[in-house]
N, C-alpha and C positions, 0 to 999 in steps of 0.2 A: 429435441436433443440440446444438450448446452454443451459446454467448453471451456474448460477451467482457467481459458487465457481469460475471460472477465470476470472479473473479483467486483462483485457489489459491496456497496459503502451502505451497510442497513445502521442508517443513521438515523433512528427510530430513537423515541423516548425509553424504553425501557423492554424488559422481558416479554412482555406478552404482548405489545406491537411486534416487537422482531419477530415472534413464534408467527402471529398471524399474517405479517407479509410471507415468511418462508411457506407460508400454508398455500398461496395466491400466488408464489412464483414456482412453486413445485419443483419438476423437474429441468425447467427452464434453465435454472440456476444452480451450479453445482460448487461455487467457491463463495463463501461471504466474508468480510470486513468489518470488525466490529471495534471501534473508537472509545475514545477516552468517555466521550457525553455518554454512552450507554456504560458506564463503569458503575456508576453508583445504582442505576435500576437494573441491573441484573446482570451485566456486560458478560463474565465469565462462566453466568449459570447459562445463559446462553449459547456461549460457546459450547460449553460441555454438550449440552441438546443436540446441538446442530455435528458436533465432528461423532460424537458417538453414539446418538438414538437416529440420527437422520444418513449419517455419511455423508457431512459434509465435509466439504477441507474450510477451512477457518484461518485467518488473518486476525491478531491481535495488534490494533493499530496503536499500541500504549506510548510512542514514542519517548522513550525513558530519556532519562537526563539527573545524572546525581554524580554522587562519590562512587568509583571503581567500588567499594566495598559492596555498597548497596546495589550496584547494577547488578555484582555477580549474583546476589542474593536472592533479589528478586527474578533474573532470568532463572536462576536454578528453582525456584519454586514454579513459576508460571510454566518450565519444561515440564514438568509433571502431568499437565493437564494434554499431553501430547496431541497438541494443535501444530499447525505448518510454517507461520509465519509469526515472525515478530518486529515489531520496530523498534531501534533504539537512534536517540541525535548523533552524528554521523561523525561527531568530535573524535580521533582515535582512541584513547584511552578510555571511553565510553563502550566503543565497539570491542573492544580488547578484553575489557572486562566482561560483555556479556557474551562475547565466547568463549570466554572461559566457565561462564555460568550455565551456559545450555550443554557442555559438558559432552555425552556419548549420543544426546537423545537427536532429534530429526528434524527440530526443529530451526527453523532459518530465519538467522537473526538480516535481517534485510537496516542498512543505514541510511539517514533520514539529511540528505544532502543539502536543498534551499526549498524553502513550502513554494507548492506551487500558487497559492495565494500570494506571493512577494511579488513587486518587483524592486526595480534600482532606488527608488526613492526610500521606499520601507528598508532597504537595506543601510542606507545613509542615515536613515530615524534613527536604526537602531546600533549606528558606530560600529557596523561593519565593514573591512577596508575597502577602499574606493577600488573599484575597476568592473570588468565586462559581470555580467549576472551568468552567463553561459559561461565563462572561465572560469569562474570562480565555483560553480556548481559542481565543473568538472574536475576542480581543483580538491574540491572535500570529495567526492567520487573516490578517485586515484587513494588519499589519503586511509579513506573508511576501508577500501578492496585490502589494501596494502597490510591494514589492523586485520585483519582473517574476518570480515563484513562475507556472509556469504551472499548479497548483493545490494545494491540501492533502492531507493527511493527517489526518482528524481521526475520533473517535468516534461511531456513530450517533446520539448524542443533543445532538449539536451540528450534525448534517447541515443541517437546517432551518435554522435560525439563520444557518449561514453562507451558504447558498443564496441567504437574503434579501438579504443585502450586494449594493451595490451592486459592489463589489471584486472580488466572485465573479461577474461577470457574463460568460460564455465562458470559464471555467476551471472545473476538473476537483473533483471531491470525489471523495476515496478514503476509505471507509470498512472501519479492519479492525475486530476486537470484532464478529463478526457470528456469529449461531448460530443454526442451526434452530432452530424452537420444541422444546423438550422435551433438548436438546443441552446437556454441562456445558458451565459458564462456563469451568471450567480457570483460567488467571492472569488472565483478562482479570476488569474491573471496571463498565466503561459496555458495554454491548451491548444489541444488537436481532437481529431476527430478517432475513432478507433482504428480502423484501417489504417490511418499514417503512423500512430503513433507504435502498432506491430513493424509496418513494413521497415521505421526506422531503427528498431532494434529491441523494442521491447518486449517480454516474455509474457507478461500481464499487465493490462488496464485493471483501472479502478472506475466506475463509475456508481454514480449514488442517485439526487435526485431526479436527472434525468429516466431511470426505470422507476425505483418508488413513490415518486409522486405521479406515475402517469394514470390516465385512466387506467389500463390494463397492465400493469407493471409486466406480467410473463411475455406479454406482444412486445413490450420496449426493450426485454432483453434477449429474445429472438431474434429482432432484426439486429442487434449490434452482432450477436453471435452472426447471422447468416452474412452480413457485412465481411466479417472474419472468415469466414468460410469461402468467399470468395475472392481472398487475396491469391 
């Protein structure tokens, strides 16, 4: 059985990698993640496969970033394809536009708060203002809720924090940075394991390498679901 609280990152080279992990995790797997890297080999023929010949639910990780003009634009075109999630960078006016662009359809613009690949120092590189990474995360949270974001993107170790918000009250926390215990961290820099990063507030993990590269990818997304199963 799976369980749509883990969203896999099929962060595969193209179309016909994606189809054939999806072939190999079966019914394991009933949410997938599909990223900017798979955008040019097939990303959205993809998706279409997977939400409407397979029934999956689908995660559009495009994380947008442009002029309000173009955000609405592009969210109104990409609602069409009526998939579940979207991401856009978590700036209000970003978020603002692309709820206005997804319009009546179903789709959940989820905003894109601090990468969990940062931390303090990456933020200093890139003259972002000085103070806590946990505040400041929860500070564009609050910000993105406030824009009609119908939830975040944030780190597990911001989960709780933002869960408390009043702002987060019926919206979504998506945490990726998530990894079994004993799993490499790889680029990522804030992370927990799945069990924590549900019990501290969030509605779905993401996780990637850790199932698709393992030998049995469907056994490695088994156990994080029965992990979840026993919270």
């Amino acid at each position: 059985m799976s369980d749509d609280r883990l969203i896999l990152a099929l962060d595969v080279p193209n179309l016909i990698q994606g189809l054939a992990m999806a072939d190999r995790l079966g019914d394991a797997v009933s949410f997938y993640k599909i990223g900017l890297g798979m955008l040019t080999g097939g990303g959205l023929a993809l998706a279409n496969e997977l939400k409407h010949e397979r029934g999956k639910r689908v995660f559009l990780d495009m994380k947008l970033f442009d002029i309000g003009a173009t955000i609405e634009a592009a969210v109104r075109g990409l609602a069409e394809y009526d998939l579940d999630f979207l991401t856009v960078h978590g700036d209000p006016q970003v978020v603002r536009a692309a709820a206005e662009g997804k319009g009546a359809s179903g789709l959940k613009i989820l905003a894109v708060t601090v990468l969990t690949s940062l931390d303090r120092a990456d933020l200093d590189a890139n003259l972002i203002q000085p103070g806590d990474i946990h505040a400041i995360t929860v500070e564009r949270a609050v910000r993105a809720l406030e824009a009609e974001a119908d939830g975040v993107i944030t780190s597990p170790e911001e989960a709780a924090l933002i869960r408390a918000l009043p702002q987060a009250h019926g919206k979504l926390i998506v945490t990726p940075g998530v990894r079994p215990a004993g799993a490499a961290k790889g680029d990522q820099k804030r992370v927990a394991t799945p069990a924590r990063a549900i019990r501290d507030g969030a509605d779905h993990i993401v996780v990637g390498r850790p199932i698709w590269q393992a030998v049995d990818p469907a056994a490695a997304a088994r156990a994080i679901v029965a992990e979840l199963a026993a919270l």
